[in-house]
MARKOLDREN-419523 format. One record per residue (C-alpha): residue in three letters; x, y, z; residue number from 1. Coordinates in steps of 0.02 Angstrom, whole numbers, plus 50000, padded with zeros to 5 digits. Example, Ala and Ser with C-alpha at 12.3 -4.5 7.8 and 13.67 -1.06 7.14 Angstrom:
residues 2
{atom 'ALA'; {50615; 49775; 50390}; 1};
{atom 'SER'; {50684; 49947; 50357}; 2};
This chain:
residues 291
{atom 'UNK'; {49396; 49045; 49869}; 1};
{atom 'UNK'; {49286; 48954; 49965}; 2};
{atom 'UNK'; {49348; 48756; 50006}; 3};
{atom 'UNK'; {49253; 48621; 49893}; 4};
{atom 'UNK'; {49232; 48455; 49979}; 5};
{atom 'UNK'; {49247; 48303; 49855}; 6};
{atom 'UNK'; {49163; 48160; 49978}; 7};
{atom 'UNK'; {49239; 48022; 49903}; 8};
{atom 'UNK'; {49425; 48077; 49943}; 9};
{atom 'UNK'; {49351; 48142; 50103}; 10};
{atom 'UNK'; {49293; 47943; 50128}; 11};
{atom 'UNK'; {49458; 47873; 50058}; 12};
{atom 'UNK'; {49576; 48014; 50163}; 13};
{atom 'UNK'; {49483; 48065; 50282}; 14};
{atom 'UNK'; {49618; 48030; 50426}; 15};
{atom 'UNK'; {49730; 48144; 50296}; 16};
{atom 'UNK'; {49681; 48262; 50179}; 17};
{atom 'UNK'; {49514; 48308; 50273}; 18};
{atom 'UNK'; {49562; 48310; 50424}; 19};
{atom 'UNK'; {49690; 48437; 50383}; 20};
{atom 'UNK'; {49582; 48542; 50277}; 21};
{atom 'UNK'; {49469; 48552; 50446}; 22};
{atom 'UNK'; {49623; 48613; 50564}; 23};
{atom 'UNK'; {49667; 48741; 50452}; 24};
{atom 'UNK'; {49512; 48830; 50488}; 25};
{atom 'UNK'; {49505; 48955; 50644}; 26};
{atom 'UNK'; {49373; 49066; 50692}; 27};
{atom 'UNK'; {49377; 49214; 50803}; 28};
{atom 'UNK'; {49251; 49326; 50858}; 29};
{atom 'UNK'; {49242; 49505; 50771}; 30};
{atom 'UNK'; {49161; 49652; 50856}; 31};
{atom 'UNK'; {49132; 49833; 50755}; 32};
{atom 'UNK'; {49026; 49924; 50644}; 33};
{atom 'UNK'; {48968; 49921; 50457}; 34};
{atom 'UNK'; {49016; 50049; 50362}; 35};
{atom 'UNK'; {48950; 49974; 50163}; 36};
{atom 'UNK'; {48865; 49843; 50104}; 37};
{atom 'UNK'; {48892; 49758; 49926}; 38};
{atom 'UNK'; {48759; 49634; 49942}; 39};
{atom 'UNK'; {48784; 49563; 49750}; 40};
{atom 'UNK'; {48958; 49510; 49784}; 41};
{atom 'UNK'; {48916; 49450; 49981}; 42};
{atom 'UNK'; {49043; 49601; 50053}; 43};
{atom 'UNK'; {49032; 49713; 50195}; 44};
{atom 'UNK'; {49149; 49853; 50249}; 45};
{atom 'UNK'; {49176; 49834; 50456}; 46};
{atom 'UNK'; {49277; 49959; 50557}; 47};
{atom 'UNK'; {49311; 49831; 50717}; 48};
{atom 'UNK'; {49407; 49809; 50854}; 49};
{atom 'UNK'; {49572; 49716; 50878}; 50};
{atom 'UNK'; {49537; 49528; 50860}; 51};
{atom 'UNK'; {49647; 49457; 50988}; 52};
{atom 'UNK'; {49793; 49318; 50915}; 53};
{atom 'UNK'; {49753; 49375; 50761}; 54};
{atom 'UNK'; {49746; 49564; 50685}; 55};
{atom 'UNK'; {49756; 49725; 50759}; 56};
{atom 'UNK'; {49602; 49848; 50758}; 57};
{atom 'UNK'; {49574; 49903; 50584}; 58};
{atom 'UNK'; {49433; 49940; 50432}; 59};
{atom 'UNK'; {49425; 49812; 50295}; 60};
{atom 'UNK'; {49303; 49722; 50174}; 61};
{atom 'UNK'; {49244; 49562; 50215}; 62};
{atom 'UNK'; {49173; 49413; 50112}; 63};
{atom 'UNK'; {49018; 49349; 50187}; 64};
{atom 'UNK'; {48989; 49155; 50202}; 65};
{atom 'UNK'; {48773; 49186; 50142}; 66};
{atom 'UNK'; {48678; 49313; 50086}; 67};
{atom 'UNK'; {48573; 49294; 50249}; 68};
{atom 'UNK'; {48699; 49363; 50360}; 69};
{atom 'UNK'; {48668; 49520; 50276}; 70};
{atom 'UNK'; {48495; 49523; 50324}; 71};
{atom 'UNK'; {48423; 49699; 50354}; 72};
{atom 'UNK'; {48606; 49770; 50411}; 73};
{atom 'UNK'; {48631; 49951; 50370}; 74};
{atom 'UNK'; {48791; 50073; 50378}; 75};
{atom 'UNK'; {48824; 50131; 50556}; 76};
{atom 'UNK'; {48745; 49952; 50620}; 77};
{atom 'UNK'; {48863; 49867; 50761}; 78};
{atom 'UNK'; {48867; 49706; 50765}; 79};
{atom 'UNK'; {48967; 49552; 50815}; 80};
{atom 'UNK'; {49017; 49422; 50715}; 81};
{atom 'UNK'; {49120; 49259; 50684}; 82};
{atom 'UNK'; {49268; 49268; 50565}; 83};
{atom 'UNK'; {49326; 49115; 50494}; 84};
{atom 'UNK'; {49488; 49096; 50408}; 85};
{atom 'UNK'; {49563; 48950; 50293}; 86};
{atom 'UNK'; {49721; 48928; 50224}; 87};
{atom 'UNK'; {49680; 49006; 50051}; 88};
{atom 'UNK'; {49523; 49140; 50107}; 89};
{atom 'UNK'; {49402; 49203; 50242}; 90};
{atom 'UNK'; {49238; 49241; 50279}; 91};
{atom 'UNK'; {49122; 49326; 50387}; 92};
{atom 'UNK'; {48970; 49224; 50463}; 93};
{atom 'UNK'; {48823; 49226; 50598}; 94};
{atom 'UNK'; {48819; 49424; 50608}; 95};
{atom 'UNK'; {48717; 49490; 50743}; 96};
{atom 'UNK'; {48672; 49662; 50749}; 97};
{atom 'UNK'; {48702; 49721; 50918}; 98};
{atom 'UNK'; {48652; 49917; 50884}; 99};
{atom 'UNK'; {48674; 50052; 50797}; 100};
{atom 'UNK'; {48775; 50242; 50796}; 101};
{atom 'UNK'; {48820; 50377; 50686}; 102};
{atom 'UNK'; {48952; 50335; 50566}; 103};
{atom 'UNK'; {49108; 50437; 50585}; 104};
{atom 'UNK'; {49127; 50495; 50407}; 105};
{atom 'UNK'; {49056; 50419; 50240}; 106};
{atom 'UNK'; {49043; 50240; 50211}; 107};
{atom 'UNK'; {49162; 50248; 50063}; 108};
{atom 'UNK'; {49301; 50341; 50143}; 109};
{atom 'UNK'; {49280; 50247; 50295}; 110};
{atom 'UNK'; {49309; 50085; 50172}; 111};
{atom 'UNK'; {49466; 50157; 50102}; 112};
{atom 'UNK'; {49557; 50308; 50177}; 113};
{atom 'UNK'; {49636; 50412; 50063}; 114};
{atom 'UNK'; {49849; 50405; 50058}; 115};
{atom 'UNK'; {49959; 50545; 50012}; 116};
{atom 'UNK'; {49874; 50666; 49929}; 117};
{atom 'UNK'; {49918; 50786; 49773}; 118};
{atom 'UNK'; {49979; 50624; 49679}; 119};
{atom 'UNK'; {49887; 50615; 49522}; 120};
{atom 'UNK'; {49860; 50430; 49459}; 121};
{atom 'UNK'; {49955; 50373; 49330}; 122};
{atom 'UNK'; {49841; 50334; 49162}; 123};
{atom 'UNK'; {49910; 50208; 49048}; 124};
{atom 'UNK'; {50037; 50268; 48926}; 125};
{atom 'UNK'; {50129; 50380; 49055}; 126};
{atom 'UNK'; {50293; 50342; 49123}; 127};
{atom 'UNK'; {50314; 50261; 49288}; 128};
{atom 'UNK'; {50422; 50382; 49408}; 129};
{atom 'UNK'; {50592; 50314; 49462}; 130};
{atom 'UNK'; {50559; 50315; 49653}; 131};
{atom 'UNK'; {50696; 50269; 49788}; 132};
{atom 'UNK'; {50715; 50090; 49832}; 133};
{atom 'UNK'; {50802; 49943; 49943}; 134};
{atom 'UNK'; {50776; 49771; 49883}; 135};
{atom 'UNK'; {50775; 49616; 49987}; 136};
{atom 'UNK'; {50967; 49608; 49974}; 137};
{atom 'UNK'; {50989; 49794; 50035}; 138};
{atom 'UNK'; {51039; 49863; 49866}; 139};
{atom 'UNK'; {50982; 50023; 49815}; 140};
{atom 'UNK'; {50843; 50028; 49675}; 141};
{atom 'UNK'; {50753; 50126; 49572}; 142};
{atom 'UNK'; {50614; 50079; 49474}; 143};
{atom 'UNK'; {50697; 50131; 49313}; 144};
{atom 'UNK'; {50824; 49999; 49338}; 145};
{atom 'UNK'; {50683; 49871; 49268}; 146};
{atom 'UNK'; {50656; 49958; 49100}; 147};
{atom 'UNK'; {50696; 49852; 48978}; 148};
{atom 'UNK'; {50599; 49727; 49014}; 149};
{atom 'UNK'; {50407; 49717; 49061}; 150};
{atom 'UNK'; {50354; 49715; 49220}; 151};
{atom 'UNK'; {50188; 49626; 49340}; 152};
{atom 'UNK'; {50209; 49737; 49504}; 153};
{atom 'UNK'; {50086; 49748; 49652}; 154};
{atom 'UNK'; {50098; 49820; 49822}; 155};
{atom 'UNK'; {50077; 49734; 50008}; 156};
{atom 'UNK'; {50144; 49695; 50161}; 157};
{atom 'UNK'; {50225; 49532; 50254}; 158};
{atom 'UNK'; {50116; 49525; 50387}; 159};
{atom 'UNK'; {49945; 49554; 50319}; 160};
{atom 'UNK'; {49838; 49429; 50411}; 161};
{atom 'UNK'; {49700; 49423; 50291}; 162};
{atom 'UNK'; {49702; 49271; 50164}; 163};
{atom 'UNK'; {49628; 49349; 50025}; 164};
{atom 'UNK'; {49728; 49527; 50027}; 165};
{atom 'UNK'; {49928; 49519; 50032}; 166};
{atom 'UNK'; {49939; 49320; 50055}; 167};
{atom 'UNK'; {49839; 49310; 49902}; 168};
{atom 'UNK'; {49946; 49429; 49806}; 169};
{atom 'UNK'; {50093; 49336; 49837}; 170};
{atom 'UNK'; {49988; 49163; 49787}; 171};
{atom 'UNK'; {49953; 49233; 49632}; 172};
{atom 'UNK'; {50134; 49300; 49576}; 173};
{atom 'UNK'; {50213; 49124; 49629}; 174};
{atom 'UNK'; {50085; 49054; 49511}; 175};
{atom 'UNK'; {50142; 49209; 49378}; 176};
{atom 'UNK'; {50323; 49138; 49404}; 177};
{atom 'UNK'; {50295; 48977; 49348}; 178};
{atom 'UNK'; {50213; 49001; 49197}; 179};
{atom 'UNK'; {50345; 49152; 49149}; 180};
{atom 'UNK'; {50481; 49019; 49171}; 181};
{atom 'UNK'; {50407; 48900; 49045}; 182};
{atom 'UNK'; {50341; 48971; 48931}; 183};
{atom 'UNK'; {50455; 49088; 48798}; 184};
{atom 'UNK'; {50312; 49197; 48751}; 185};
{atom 'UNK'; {50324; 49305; 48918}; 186};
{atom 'UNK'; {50477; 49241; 48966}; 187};
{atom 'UNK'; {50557; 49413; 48981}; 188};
{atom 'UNK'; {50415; 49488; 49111}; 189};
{atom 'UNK'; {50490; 49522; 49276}; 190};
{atom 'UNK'; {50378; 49521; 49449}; 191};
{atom 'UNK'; {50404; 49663; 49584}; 192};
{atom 'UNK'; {50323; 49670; 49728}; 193};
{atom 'UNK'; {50338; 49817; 49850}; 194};
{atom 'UNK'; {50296; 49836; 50041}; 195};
{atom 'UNK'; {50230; 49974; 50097}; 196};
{atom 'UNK'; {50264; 49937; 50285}; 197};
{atom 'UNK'; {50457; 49978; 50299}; 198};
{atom 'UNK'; {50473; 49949; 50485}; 199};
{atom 'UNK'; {50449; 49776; 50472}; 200};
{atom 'UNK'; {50501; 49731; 50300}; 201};
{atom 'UNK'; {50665; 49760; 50296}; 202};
{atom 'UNK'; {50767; 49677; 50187}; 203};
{atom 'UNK'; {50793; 49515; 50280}; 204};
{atom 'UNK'; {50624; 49496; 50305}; 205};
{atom 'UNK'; {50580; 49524; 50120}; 206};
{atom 'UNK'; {50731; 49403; 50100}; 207};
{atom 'UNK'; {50654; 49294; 50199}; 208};
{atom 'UNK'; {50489; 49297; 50148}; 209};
{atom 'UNK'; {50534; 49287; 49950}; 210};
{atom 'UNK'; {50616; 49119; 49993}; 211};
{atom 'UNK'; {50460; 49052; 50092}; 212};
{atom 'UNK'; {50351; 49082; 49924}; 213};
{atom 'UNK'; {50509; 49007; 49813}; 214};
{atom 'UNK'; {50537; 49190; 49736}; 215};
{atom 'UNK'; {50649; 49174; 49602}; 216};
{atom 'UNK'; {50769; 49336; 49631}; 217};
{atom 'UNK'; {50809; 49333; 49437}; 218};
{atom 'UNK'; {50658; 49347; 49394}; 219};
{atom 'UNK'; {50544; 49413; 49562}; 220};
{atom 'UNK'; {50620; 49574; 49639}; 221};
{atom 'UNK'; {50559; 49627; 49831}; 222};
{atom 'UNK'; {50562; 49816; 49868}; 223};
{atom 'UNK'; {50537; 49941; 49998}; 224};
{atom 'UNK'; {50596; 50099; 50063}; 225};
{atom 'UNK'; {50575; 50259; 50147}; 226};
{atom 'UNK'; {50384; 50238; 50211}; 227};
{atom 'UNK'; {50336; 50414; 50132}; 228};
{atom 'UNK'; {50432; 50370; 49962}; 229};
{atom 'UNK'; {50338; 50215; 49927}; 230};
{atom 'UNK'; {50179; 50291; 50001}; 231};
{atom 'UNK'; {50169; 50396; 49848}; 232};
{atom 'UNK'; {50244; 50302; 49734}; 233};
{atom 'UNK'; {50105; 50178; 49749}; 234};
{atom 'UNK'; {49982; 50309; 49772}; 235};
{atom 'UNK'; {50014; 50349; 49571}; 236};
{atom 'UNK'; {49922; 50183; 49529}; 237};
{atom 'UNK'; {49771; 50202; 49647}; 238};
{atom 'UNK'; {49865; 50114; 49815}; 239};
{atom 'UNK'; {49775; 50180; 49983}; 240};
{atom 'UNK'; {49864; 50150; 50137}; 241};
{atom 'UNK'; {49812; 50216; 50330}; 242};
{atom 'UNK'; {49898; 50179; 50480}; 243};
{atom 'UNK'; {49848; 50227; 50641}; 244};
{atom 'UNK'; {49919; 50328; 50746}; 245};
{atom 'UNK'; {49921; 50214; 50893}; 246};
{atom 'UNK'; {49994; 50058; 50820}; 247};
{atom 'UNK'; {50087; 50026; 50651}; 248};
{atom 'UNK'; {50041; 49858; 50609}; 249};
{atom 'UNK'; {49845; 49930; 50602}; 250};
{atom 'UNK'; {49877; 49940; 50408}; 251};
{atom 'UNK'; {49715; 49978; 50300}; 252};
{atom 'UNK'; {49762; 49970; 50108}; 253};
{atom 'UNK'; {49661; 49905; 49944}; 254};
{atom 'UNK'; {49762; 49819; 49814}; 255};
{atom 'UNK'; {49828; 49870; 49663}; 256};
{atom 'UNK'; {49923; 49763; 49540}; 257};
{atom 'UNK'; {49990; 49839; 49369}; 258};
{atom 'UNK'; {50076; 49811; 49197}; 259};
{atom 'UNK'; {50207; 49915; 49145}; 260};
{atom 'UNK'; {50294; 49898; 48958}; 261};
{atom 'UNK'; {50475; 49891; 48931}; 262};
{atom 'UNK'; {50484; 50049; 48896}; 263};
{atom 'UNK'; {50427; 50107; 49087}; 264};
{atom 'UNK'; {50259; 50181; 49013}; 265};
{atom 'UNK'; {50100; 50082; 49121}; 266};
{atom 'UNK'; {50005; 49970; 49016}; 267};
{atom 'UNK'; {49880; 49934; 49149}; 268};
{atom 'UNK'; {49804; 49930; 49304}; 269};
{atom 'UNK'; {49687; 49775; 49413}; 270};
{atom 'UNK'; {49584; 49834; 49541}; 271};
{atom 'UNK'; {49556; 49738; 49685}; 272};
{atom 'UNK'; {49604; 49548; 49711}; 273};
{atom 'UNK'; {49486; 49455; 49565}; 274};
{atom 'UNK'; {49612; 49464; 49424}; 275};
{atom 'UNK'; {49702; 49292; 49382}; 276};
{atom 'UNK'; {49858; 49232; 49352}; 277};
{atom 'UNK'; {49787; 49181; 49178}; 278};
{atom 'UNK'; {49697; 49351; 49137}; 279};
{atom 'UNK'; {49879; 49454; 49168}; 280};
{atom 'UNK'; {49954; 49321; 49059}; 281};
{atom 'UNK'; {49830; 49335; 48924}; 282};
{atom 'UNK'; {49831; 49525; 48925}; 283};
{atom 'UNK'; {50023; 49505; 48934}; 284};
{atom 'UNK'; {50029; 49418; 48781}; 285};
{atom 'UNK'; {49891; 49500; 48702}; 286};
{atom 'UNK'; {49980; 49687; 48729}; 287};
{atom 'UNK'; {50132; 49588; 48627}; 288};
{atom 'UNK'; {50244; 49660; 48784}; 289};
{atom 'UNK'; {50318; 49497; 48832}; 290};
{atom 'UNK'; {50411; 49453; 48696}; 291};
């Protein structure tokens, strides 16, 4: 997700096109810890402080711009750091480690705090509970009221400042829409998203927001509810969501997107935020569930 720069249209349109592509970058200054490193994939879990105009304190993974940032950074290492954002991703760069102190619990549940527990995840083949549900036009829902008809569904929330969580979701099931409408094969699949943040999605909002991406709402349902209903709902398919105590729009989740057959039995579930458009499609039509 990283911008490539073609220099001959940046020669031709460079009062344009490159020009913009340069304002939509921002950077802002990042101060906190390290809590894991994933050097192979450039990513490092940081527990930092609020970064003012832009996010709220909170613990997320974090693309790094070159291997060398990573340097000799351990777990527990404080450091600051510049975080640049673009219009499609982000990326940490010139980390400084600025000392060091006991981590407050493991790296890996630091990375991902656990959501309701005594949920067991849903394997594939198991049917997808019902749950309790307002759409983006205040109707009641339940997830049964899909069956019929497969379904893409994945989990986030409006105002997730991070380019390559939530905003990327949404990205990817515009791009899901399109093909869905045009081509018969899948053309039954439906797309549901669900927000886990219920104060401020409310149905306008998700209204709102499912017009901004061009959501069509016969074919791309928005839902949310009762925070503690769709809390474990999602937690059946491996969502993790934390909110602190302090302020509700510090939101740390992973991502979760899923396939679930006609029938309401889960077909399948993508970890993370590297799946594609085209790999749901091909495993859509591959599963024969789109017909």
């Amino acid at each position: 997700m990283r911008p490539h720069i073609v220099f001959s249209v940046c020669l031709a349109l460079a009062a344009l096109g490159c020009g913009r592509a340069r304002s939509d970058r921002r950077s802002y200054t990042l101060q906190g810890q390290v809590q894991s490193i994933d050097a192979e994939h450039r990513l490092v879990v940081v527990k930092h402080e609020e970064i003012k105009g832009f996010m709220p304190a909170m613990t997320m993974p974090y693309e790094v711009e070159e291997t060398k940032w990573l340097g000799e950074l351990a777990p527990g290492d404080l450091i600051d750091a510049t975080l640049v954002v673009f219009s499609n991703g982000a990326h940490l760069t010139k980390i400084r480690k600025v000392g060091a102190a006991p981590l407050e619990r493991p790296a890996d549940s630091a990375a991902m705090p656990t959501a309701s527990s005594g949920f067991e995840l849903l394997r594939p083949g198991e049917t997808v509970p019902s749950g309790a549900f307002v759409d983006q036009d205040g109707r009641k829902r339940s997830f049964a009221s899909f069956k019929g008809a497969p379904v893409v569904m994945t989990f986030i929330y409006t105002s997730c400042p991070m380019p390559t969580f939530c905003p990327l979701m949404d990205r990817q099931f515009a791009t899901l829409q399109k093909t869905l409408t045009e081509d018969p094969a899948v053309g039954r699949v439906h797309l549901v998203t669900v927000s886990f943040d219920p104060a401020t999605d409310t149905p306008p909002v998700l209204k709102a927001h499912a017009e901004t991406l061009g959501a069509d709402p016969e074919r791309w349902t928005f839902l949310t509810g009762d925070r503690d209903d769709v809390d474990q709902f999602a937690a059946r398919f491996g969502v993790s969501i934390a909110r602190a105590m302090d302020d509700p729009r510090n939101i740390t989740h992973n991502l979760r997107t899923a396939i679930i057959g006609a029938d309401g039995r889960l077909v399948k579930v993508y970890t993370g935020n590297e799946w594609t458009p085209a790999q749901v499609l091909a495993d859509l039509r591959g599963l024969g569930i789109g017909d």
